[in-house]
C-alpha angles and dihedrals in degrees: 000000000000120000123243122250123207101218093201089062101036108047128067111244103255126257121244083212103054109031093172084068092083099056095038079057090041090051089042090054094036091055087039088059088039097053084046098064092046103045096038124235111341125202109275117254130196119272120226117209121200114241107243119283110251101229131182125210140031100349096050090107088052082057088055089056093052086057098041110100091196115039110196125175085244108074094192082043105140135189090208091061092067105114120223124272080241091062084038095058098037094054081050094049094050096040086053094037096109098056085030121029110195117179117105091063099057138089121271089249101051088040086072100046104050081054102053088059096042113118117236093222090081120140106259087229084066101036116025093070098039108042123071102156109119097210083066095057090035084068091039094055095040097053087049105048128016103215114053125177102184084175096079094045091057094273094293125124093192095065091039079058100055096034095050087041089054093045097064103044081052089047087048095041116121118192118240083011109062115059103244085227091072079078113025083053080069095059103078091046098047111028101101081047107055128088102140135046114178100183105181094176143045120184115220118226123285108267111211123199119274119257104244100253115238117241098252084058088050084058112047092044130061117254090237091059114109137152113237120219124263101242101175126137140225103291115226103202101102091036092053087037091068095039097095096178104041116133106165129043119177114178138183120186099205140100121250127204088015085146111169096002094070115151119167079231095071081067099057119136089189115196086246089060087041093053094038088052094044095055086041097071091029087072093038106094105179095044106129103173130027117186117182102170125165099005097113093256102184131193094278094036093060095039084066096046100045093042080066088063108053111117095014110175093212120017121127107170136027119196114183096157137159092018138107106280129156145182091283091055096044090051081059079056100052093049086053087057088063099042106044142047088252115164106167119036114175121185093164120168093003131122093271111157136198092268088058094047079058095051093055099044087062100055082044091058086069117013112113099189109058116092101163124054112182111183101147121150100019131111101247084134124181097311095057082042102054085048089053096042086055084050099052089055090072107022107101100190110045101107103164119043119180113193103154126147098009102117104258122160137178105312090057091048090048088056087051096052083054087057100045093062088045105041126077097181113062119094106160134044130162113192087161112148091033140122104239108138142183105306086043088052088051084041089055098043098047082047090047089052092080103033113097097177109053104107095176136039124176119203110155124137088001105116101248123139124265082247114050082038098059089037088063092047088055088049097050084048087060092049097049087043090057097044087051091065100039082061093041095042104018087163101063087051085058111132119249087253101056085041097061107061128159089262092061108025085167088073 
C-alpha cells in the first residue's frame, strides 16, 4: 500500500518567475513513485523541505499562507483576542437578566460589572427589589428626566427614582379610565423608598357626550332636571395605606396645561374627594408635613381636614395656602394649636378676618409647640393685629410671624413696639405692604431699642420714614452681630451662676 503525501508539505510553492518548475517536481515525484513499485520498500530517507520561496508582489499573501500552521478564514484571526469564560458568563448574564436575574451570588467585582452594563429600561419587578447600587438608579433617573436635584430626595437617587416614577402615574391617572392596579402593582416595589409624594395635578374623569333624551323621557321629567357630572378625583387612601415610610404629602387638585380645554370644573376639590382625603392622614401615622394650596379648600372643607387631624401623633407643618379659607375655618385652626404637636402653620393669601386673627392669638397665648405663623395676604386688620400683638407678649416659642399685606396701620405698630421690648423669641417679622406710617416707624424703632433677639425685620412698602427705617436695620445689624459670636464663642456668653463653681469660687 502506498503511502499518502501531503502535497502542501512536500512540494516546494511554485515560483511566479519559472512555471515549468511545477511539472520538472511533478515528473520527479511521479518516476520516484514509479521506481518504488518496481524495486520494493526502500529504507526511508529524510526528507528536506525548501524553505518557502520570498516573493514580491501580488502573491505575497499566498507566501504568508505556506507559513501559516493554522490556517482560519479570519487572517487577523489571535489567540490572544478570546475573551475569558468570566466576560463570556457576565454578557450572558446581563443579556438573560431579565428571565434570570443573577447578582447576589456573584463576586464584588463581577457585581459591578454586570450593573454598569444593565440597561435602565428593566422591568421594576426585576430590578426595584435587587438592586441597591446608586450609580444604577442614577442612570436610571438621568435617561428619564434632564434636570435631577438628588439633594432634595436625601442624596439617593433610588428613592428620587421611585418617587418621581409614582408621581407621575398618580399626575396621568384618570378616574373610571385608568385601571387602579397601574398603580397598587407599585406598592410592593416602592414602598421602603418613598417619603415624599408632591402631586401638583389630579385629572377629572373623562366626561362623555350625553346621549340626545327621547321625548317620553322629556315628559315624563322637569326641564330643570339634569345629572351632574361625577368630578371626583383618584382617592389615595389604599395607595398611602401601603406607603409605610411616607412623611410629606403636598397636593393640588387641579389640571395643568389644560390650554384651550379649560372648564372651572377641571378645578373641582368635591366633598367625596375632601372625606376620602381626611380619613386618608388620619390613618397615616408617620405623616410630618400636609400641604393642600390652591385647590379652593372652604370653611367646611378645612373643618373637616383639620378635624382629622386632631390628636395627630406626628405631624409638624400644615400648609393650607392660596385657598378659600375664613374665619370658621381658621377657629378649627386654633383649636389644632391646642391638640397636636403643630410647629409651622401657614394661611397665607386666604379670607382670614379679624375674628379669626383672635382666634388664633388665643391659642398663641399658650401653645408651646408653634414656632412659625404665615398670614400673609389675608384681612386680620388692626384689630387681629393688636390680639396677636397681646398673645406674643406671653407666648415664649413663636420665633417667625408673617403679617404682610393685611392692612395694618399705626396701632398695631404701637402694640408691637410694646412686644418687642418684652419678647425674646422672635427673630423674624415681616409687616411689608402695610400702612404703617411715621408715628408707627417711631413707634417700631423705639420698640426695637430694647429687643436683642429680632434678626429680620421687613418694612417695605410699609410707609415708614428713610430714617427710622435705616435706625432699625443698624440695630438688627447689632443683634445678628451679636448672635454670630454667641454661636462662635458660647462660653463667653456663660451666666454669673454657672460661672462661679466650686472649682473656681473667684468667678
Amino acid at each position: 500500500m502506498l503511502p499518502v503525501y501531503n502535497m502542501e508539505e512536500t512540494l516546494t510553492p511554485p515560483s511566479v518567475s519559472a512555471p515549468s518548475q511545477s511539472s520538472v517536481v511533478t515528473q520527479d515525484w511521479a518516476s520516484t513513485v514509479g521506481q518504488a513499485s518496481s524495486t520494493g520498500p526502500q529504507p526511508s530517507k529524510p526528507s528536506f523541505i525548501p524553505p518557502p520561496l520570498k516573493s514580491k508582489g501580488r502573491n505575497s499573501g499566498a507566501n504568508v499562507r505556506w507559513m501559516r500552521r493554522i490556517i482560519a478564514e479570519d487572517a487577523e484571526w489571535s489567540l490572544a483576542i478570546v475573551p475569558l469564560l468570566t466576560e463570556l458568563c457576565i454578557q450572558h448574564i446581563v443579556r438573560n437578566f431579565q428571565n434570570n436575574p443573577v447578582l447576589k451570588q456573584l463576586l464584588p467585582e463581577h457585581q459591578q460589572k454586570v450593573l454598569n452594563h444593565l440597561s435602565p429600561d428593566l422591568p421594576l419587578a426585576v430590578t426595584a427589589n435587587l438592586i441597591d447600587s446608586e450609580n444604577y438608579w442614577r442612570r436610571c433617573c438621568t435617561q428619564r428626566w434632564p434636570v435631577c436635584h438628588v439633594a432634595e430626595y436625601g442624596g439617593s437617587w433610588k428613592r428620587m427614582f421611585f418617587e418621581r416614577h409614582l408621581e407621575n402615574l398618580l399626575k396621568h391617572f384618570i378616574p373610571s379610565t385608568t385601571a387602579p392596579a397601574v398603580i397598587l402593582d407599585l406598592l410592593p416595589l416602592c414602598r421602603n423608598y418613598v417619603r415624599r409624594l408632591r402631586v401638583h395635578q389630579f385629572l377629572p374623569p373623562v366626561q362623555l357626550p350625553s346621549l340626545p333624551r327621547s321625548r317620553e323621557q322629556t315628559d315624563s321629567g322637569s326641564e330643570g332636571e339634569t345629572e351632574e357630572p361625577v368630578m371626583d378625583h383618584y382617592q389615595l387612601n389604599n395607595l398611602v395605606a401601603g406607603l409605610s415610610h411616607l412623611e410629606e404629602l403636598d397636593l393640588v387638585y387641579g389640571v395643568k396645561d389644560c390650554g384651550m380645554n379649560f372648564e372651572w370644573n377641571l378645578f373641582l376639590f368635591t366633598y367625596q374627594d375632601c372625606h376620602s382625603l381626611a380619613a386618608t392622614i388620619k390613618a397615616c401615622h408617620t405623616l410630618k408635613i400636609f400641604r393642600l394650596t390652591r385647590s379652593k379648600v372652604d370653611d367646611d372643607k378645612a373643618r373637616i381636614l383639620i378635624r382629622s387631624l386632631l390628636d395627630h401623633p406626628a405631624l409638624e407643618e400644615l400648609d393650607l395656602s392660596h385657598n378659600l379659607i375664613g374665619d370658621r375655618g381658621v377657629r378649627a385652626a386654633a383649636k389644632l394649636l391646642s391638640h397636636s404637636r403643630l410647629r409651622v402653620l401657614n394661611l397665607a393669601n386666604n379670607q382670614v378676618r379679624a375674628p379669626g386673627a383672635q382666634s388664633l392669638a388665643h391659642a398663641l397665648a399658650h401653645n408651646t409647640n408653634l414656632i412659625s405663623l404665615n398670614l400673609r395676604l389675608n384681612y386680620i386688620e388692626d384689630e387681629g393685629g393688636q390680639a396677636l400683638a397681646h398673645a406674643l407678649q406671653t407666648n415664649k416659642c413663636l420665633t417667625t410671624l408673617h403679617l404682610g399685606g393685611n392692612k395694618l396701620s399705626e396701632p398695631t405698630a404701637t402694640l408691637l413696639s410694646q412686644m418687642l421690648a418684652i419678647n425674646t423669641t422672635l427673630t423674624s417679622i415681616n409687616l411689608s405692604c402695610n400702612h404703617v406710617g411715621l408715628d408707627g416707624g417711631k413707634q417700631l424703632l423705639e420698640g426695637m431699642s430694647d429687643n436683642r433677639t429680632l434678626l429680620e425685620f421687613d418694612l417695605r412698602l410699609s410707609d415708614v420714614a428713610q430714617e427710622s427705617e435705616y435706625l432699625i436695620g443698624q440695630a438688627l445689624c447689632a443683634n445678628r452681630e451679636a448672635a454670630r459670636q454667641q454661636a462662635l464663642n458660647p462660653s463667653h456668653f456663660m451666666s454669673p451662676i454657672i460661672a462661679k463653681s466650686p472649682e473656681n469660687p473667684a468667678g
